[in-house]
C-alpha positions as CSV (number, residue, x, y, z in Angstrom):
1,X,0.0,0.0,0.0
2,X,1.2,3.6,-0.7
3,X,1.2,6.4,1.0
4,X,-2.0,7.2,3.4
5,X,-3.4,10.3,4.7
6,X,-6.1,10.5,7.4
7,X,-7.7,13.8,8.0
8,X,-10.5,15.6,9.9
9,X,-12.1,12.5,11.9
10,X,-14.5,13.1,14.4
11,X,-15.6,11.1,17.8
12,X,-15.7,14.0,20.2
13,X,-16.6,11.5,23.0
14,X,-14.3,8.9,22.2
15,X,-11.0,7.5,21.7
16,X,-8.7,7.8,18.6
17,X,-10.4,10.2,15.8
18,X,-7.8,9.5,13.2
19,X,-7.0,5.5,13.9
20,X,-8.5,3.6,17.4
21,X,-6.3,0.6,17.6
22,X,-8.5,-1.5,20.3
23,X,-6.2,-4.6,19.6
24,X,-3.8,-6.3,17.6
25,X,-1.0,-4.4,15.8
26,X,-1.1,-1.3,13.4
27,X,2.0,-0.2,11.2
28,X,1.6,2.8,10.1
29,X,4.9,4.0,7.3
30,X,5.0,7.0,4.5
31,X,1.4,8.6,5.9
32,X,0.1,11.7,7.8
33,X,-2.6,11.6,10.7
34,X,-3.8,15.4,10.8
35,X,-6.5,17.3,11.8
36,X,-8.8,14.9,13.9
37,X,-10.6,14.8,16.8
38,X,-11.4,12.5,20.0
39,X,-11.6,13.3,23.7
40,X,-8.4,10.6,24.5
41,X,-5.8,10.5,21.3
42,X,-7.1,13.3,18.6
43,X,-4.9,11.7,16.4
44,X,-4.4,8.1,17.4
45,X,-5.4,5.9,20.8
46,X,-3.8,2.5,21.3
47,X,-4.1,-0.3,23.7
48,X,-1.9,-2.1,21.6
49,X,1.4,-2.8,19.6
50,X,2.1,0.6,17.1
51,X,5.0,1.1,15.0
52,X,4.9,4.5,13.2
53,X,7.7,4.6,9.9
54,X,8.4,8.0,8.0
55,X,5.2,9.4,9.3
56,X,3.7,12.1,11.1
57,X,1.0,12.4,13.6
58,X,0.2,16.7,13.3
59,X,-2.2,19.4,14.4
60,X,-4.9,17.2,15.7
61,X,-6.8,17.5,19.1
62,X,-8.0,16.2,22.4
63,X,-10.7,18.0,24.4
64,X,-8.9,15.3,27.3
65,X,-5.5,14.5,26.4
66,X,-3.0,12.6,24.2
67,X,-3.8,15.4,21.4
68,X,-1.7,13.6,18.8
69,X,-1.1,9.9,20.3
70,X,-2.5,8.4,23.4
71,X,-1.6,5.4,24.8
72,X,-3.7,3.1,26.8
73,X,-1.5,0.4,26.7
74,X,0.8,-1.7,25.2
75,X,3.5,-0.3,23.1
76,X,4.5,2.2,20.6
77,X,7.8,2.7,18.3
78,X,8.5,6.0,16.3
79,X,11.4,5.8,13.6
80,X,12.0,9.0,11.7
81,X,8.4,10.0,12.4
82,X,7.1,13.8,13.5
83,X,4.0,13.8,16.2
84,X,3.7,17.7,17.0
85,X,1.9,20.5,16.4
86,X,-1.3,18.5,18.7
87,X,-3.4,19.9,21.5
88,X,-3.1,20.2,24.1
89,X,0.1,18.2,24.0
90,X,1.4,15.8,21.5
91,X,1.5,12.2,23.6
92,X,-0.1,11.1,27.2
93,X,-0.3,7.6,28.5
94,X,-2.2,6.1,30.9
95,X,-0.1,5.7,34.3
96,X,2.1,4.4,35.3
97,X,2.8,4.5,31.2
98,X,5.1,6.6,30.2
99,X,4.0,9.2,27.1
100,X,5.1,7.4,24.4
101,X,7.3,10.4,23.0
């Protein structure tokens, strides 16, 4: 698959407006998340494995947190990828997580 952009997703009172990753893996490489909206992970929410390649995860929103990438659990891996520009910040994790970057 080529290149993917995900823009302007909505769930106001839910989790992950660009991508909700419940379970099992997501690898995301060469593709934007932007613009999106969710009260936990405007851009992205995971509770699982997420590997982000060459990508970047940019002005999206969280009326709770984890503007551009929240993590619920499991684990996340960023190679030569961008997450900023996100409010009202750019990762959060549940605790004791750590923000994933």
């Amino acid at each position: 698959m080529g290149t993917v952009t995900i823009s302007n997703g909505d769930v106001a009172r839910g989790v992950g407006g660009g991508i909700a990753n419940p379970g099992g893996s997501v690898t995301i490489t060469s593709s934007a998340i932007w613009g999106s909206h969710a009260s936990y992970g405007g851009g992205i929410c995971t509770d699982t494995a997420l590997m982000m390649t060459a990508s970047g995860v940019t002005g999206n929103t969280a009326s709770v947190n984890g503007g551009g990438i929240y993590r619920n659990a499991g684990s996340i891996t960023l190679l030569a990828s961008t997450v900023a520009g996100n409010a009202p910040n750019n990762c959060a994790a549940t605790a004791p997580l750590t923000a994933p970057c």
